[in-house]
C-alpha positions as CSV (number, residue, x, y, z in Angstrom):
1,X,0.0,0.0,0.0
2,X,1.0,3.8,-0.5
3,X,2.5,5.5,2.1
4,X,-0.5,7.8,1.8
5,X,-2.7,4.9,2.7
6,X,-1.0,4.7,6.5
7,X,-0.9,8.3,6.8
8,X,-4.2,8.8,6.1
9,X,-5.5,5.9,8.4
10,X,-3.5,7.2,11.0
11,X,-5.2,10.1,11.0
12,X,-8.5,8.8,11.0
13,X,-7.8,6.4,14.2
14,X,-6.3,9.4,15.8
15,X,-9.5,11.8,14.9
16,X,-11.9,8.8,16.1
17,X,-9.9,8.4,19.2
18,X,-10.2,12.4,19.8
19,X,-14.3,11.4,19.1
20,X,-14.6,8.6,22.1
21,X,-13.1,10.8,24.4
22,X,-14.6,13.5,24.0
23,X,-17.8,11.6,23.9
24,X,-16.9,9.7,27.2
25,X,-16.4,13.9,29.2
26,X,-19.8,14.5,27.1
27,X,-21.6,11.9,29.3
28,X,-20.6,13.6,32.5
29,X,-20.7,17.2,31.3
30,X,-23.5,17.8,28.7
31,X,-23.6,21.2,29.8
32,X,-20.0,22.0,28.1
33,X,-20.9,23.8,25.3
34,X,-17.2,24.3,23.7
35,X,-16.8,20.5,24.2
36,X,-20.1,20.4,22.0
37,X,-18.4,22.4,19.7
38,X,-15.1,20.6,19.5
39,X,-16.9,17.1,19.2
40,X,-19.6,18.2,16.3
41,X,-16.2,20.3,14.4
42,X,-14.2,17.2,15.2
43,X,-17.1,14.6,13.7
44,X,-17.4,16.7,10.6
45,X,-13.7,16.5,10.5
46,X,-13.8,12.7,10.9
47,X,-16.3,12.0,8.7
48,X,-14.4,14.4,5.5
49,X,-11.2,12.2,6.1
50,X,-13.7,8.8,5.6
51,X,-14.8,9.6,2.3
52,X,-11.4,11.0,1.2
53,X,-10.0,7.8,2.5
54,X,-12.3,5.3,0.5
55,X,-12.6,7.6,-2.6
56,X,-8.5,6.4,-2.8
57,X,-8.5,3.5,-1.4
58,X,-11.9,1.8,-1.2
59,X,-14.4,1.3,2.1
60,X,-13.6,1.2,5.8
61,X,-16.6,-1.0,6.6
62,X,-18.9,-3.6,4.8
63,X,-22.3,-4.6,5.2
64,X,-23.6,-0.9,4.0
65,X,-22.0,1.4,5.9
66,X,-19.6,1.9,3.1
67,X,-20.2,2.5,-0.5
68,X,-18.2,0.4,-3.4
69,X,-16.9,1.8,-6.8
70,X,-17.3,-0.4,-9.7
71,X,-16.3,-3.4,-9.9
72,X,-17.4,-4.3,-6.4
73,X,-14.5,-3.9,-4.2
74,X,-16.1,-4.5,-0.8
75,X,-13.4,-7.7,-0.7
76,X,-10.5,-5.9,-1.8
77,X,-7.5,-6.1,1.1
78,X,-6.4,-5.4,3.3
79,X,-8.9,-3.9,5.5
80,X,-7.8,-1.0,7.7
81,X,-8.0,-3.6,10.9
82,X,-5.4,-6.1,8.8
83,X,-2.8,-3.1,8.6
């Protein structure tokens, strides 16, 4: 795979990581409205780096939650998890 390919998945795992925490101080402090903030700008962020990512390298997830180019590619590997 491209270097590209790691960089960008590295990104991505980092961003989501960023997303469960903040989630996790969210459930103790729904009141924080610049944590609000940072999680929706941070999900928006997440979710820009997920299509750019399969647009070059085809889906993070199957069963749906990802789309596939033609030909189906749903099977291509490795998946991000076998990296």
């Amino acid at each position: 795979m491209p270097k590209e390919y790691y960089q960008l998945l590295e990104e991505l795992q980092a961003i989501d990581f960023v997303l469960v925490e903040l989630n996790l101080y969210l459930n103790t402090h729904p009141h924080d409205l610049e944590a609000i903030k940072q999680f929706n700008e941070t999900a928006q962020q997440s979710m820009r780096l997920k299509v750019e990512f399969e647009k070059k390298f085809g889906p993070l997830m199957n069963f749906g939650k990802s789309f596939s180019s033609y030909p189906w590619n749903v099977d291509d590997t490795p998946w991000p998890w076998q990296v």
